[in-house]
C-alpha positions as CSV (number, residue, x, y, z in Angstrom):
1,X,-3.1,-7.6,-25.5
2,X,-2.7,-4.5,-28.0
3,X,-5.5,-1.9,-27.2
4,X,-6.5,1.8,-28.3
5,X,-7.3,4.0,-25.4
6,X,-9.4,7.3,-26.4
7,X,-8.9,8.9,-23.0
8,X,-10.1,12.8,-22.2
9,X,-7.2,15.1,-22.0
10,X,-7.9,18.6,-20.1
11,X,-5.1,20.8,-18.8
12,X,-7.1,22.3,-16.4
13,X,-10.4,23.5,-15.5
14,X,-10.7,26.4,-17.1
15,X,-9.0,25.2,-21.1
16,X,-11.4,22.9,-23.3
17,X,-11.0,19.0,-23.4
18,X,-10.8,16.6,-26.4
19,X,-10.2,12.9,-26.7
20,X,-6.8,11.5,-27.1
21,X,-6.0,8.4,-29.2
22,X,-3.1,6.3,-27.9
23,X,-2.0,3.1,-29.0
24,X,-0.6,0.5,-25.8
25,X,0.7,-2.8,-26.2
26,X,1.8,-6.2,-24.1
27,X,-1.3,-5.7,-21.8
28,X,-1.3,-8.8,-19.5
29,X,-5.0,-9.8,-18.9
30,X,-4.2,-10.2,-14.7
31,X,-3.2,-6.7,-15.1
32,X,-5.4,-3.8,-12.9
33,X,-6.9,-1.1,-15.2
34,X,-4.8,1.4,-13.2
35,X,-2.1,-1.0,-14.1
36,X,-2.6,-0.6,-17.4
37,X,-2.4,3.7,-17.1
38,X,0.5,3.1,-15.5
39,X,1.8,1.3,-18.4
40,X,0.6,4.1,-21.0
41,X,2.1,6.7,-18.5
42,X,5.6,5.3,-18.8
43,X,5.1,4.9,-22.3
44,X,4.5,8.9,-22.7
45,X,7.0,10.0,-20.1
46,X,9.6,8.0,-22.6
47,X,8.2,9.7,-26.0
48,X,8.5,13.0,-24.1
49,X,4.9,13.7,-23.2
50,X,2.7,14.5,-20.8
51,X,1.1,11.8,-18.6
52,X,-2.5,11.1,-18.1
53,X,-3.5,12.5,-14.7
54,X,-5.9,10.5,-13.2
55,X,-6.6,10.0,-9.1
56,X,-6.0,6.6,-7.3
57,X,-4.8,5.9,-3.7
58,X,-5.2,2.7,-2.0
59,X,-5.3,0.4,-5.2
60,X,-7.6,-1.8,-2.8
61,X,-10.8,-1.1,-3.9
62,X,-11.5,0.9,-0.2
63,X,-11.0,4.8,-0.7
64,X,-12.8,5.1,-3.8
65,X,-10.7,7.4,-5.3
66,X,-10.7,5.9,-8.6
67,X,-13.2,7.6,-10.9
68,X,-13.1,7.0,-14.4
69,X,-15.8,6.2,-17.1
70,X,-15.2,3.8,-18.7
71,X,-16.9,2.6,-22.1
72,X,-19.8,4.9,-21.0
73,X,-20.1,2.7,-17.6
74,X,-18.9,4.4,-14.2
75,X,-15.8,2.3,-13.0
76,X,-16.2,0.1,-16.2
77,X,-18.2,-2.9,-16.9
78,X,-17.7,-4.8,-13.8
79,X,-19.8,-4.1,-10.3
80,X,-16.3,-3.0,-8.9
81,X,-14.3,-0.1,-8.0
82,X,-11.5,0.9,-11.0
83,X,-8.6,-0.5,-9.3
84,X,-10.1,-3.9,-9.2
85,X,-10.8,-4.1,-12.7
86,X,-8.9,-5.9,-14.2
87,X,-8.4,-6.4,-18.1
88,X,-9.4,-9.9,-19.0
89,X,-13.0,-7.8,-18.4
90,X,-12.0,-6.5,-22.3
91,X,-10.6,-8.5,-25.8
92,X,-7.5,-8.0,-27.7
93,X,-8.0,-5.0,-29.7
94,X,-10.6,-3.1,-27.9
95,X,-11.0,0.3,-28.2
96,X,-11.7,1.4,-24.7
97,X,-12.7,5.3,-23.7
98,X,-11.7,6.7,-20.5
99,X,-13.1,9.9,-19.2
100,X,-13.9,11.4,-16.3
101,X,-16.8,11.9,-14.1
102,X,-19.2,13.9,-15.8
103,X,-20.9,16.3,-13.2
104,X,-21.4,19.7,-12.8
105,X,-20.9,19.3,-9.0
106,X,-17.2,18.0,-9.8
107,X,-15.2,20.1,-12.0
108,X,-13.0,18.8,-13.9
109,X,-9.2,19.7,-12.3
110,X,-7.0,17.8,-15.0
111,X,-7.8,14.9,-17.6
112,X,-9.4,12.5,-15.6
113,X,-9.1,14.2,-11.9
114,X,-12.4,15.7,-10.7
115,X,-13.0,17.7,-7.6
116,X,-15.1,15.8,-5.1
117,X,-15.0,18.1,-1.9
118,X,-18.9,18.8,-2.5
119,X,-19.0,15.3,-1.1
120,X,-17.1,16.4,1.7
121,X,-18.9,19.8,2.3
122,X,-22.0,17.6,2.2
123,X,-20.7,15.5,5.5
124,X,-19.1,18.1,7.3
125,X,-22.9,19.2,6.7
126,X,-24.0,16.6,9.1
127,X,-22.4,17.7,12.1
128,X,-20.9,15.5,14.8
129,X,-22.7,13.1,16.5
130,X,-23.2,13.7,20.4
131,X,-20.9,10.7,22.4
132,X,-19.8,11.1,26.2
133,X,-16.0,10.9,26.4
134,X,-13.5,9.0,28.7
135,X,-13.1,5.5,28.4
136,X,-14.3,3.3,25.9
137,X,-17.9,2.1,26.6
138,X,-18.9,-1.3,27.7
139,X,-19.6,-3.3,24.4
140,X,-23.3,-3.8,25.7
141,X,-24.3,-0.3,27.4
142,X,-26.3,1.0,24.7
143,X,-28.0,-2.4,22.8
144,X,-28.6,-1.8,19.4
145,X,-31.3,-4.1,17.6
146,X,-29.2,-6.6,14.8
147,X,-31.8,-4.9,12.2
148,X,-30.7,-1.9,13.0
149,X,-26.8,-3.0,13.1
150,X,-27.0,-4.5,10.0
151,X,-28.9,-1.6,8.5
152,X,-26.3,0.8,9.7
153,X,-23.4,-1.6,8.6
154,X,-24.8,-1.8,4.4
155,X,-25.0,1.9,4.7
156,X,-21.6,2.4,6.1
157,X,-20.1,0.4,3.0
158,X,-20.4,3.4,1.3
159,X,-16.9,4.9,-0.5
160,X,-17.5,8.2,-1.7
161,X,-16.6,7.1,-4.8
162,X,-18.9,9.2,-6.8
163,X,-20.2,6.8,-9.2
164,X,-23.8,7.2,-8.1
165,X,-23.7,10.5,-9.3
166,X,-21.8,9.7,-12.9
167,X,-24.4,7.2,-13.6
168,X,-27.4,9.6,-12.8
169,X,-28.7,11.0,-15.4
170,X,-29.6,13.8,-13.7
171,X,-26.6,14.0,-11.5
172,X,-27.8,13.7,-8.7
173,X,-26.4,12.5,-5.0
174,X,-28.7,11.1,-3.5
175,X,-27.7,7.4,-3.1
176,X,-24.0,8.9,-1.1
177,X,-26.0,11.7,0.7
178,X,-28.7,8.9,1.9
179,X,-25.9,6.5,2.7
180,X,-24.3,8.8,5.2
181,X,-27.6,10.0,7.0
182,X,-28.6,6.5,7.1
183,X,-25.7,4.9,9.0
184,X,-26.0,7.4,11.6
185,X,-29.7,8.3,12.3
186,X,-30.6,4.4,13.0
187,X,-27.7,4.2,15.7
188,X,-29.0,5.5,19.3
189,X,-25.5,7.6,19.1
190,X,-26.8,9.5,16.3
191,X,-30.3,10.1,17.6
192,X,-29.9,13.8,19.1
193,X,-28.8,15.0,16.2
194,X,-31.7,12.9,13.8
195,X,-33.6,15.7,12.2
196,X,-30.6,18.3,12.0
197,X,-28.6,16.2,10.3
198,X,-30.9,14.9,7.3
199,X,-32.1,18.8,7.1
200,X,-28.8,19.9,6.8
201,X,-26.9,17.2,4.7
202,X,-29.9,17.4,2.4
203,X,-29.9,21.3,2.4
204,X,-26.0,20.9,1.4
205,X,-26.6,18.8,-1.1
206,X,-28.8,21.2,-3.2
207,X,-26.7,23.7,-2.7
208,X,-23.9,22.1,-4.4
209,X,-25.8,21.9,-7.4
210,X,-26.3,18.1,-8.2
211,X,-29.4,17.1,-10.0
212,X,-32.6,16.0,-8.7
213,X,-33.4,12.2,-8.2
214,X,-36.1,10.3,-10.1
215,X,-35.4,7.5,-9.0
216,X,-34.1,5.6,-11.8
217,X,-31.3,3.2,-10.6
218,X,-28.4,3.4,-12.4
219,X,-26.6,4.8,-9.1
220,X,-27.7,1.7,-7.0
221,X,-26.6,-0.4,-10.2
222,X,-22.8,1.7,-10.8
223,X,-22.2,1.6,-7.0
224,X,-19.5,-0.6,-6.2
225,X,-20.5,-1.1,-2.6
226,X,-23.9,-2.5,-3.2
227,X,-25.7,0.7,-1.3
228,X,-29.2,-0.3,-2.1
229,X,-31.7,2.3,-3.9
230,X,-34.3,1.7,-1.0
231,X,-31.4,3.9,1.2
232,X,-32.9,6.5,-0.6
233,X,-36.6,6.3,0.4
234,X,-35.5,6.0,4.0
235,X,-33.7,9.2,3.8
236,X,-36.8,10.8,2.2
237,X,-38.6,9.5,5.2
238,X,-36.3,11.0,7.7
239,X,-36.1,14.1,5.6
240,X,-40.2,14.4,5.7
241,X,-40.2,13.3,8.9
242,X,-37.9,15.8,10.5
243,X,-39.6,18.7,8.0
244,X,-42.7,18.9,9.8
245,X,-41.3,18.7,13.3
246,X,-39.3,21.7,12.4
247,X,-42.7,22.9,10.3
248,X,-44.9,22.7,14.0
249,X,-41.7,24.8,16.3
């Protein structure tokens, strides 16, 4: 395959962006999109130039670290993370543009690379959960309703990926933030901690600056995971819930 990349090239956060054309060739269909930056990287470090930055780790479709938009579509136009994508999803010839996430909660660090620690700051938000310690539990001491497991096991799918928020319009985080309250509060082991944490993460959240949900979809559609839109109505729940408690204190 013979394709032309328009990919976003940014020294750093602070110097203006602009798309960069670059022409790649002997693409194998099997190959991984990452792959296939690999393949224009080599082909720049031989020319002289500078590489495209762009983040990836595991290559396994697990750590999520693999932002990129791609064609307009957060990890491309497959359901999958960016490392899974491979590029018999595209034609011989394409043009294909690859930017980064587009959020002003995640600056922009280097061409594609975007700072995701409000994601981070967001969880550390939510505390630890409250656990005896010593030996590891009996399997069966604290029963935990299959609803509730299986609840708590969708939710826990979630990557940190960040493509909820690059799909949002309005950049907003609330399909991740929901995800993370959600796995916990339905367990007994994060019970203590219920209200605190949804106040808290939510509270964090804002304060990060990501956009305000309304509820339009495109995070539960760009989310590789599957985390399901309805995660965010239970939060809202939780979160109204837990406000008037602390409302009658």
């Amino acid at each position: 395959m013979k394709l032309t990349l328009r990919v976003w090239r940014q020294k750093n956060a602070d110097a203006d962006g602009a798309m960069s054309t670059y022409e790649v060739d002997g693409i194998s269909p099997d190959m991984s999109f990452l792959e296939m930056l690999d393949v224009l990287n080599e082909q720049l470090i031989l020319s002289g130039e500078e590489p495209v930055a762009f983040d990836h780790d595991c290559r396994e479709g697990i750590c999520g670290a693999c932002s990129l938009v791609i064609n307009g579509d957060a990890h491309g136009p497959e359901r999958t993370t960016t490392c899974q994508l491979h590029m018999r999803s595209f034609e011989d010839g394409d043009t294909i543009d690859i930017e980064p996430w587009r959020a002003a909660a995640f600056p922009v660090v280097k061409d594609l690379v975007v700072d995701r620690s409000a994601f981070d700051r967001i969880i550390q938000a939510g505390g630890y959960i409250t656990a005896p310690t010593g030996s590891a539990p009996e399997a069966h001491a604290t029963p935990v309703p299959k609803a509730d497991a299986d609840f708590a096991f969708e939710h826990a799918e979630c990557i940190g990926c960040g493509a909820c928020v690059a799909a949002c319009p309005n950049g907003a985080a609330m399909l991740f933030t929901s995800a993370k309250i959600n796995h916990l509060n339905v367990l007994p082991q994060g019970a203590p901690e219920r209200e605190t944490r949804v106040l808290d993460m939510v509270a964090q959240m804002d304060a990060e600056g990501f956009g305000g949900c309304t509820l339009t979809g495109e995070c539960a559609t760009a989310c590789p995971k599957g985390i399901p839109l309805m995660s965010i109505t239970s939060m809202n729940k939780e979160w109204l819930r837990a406000t008037r408690k602390a409302a009658k204190r």
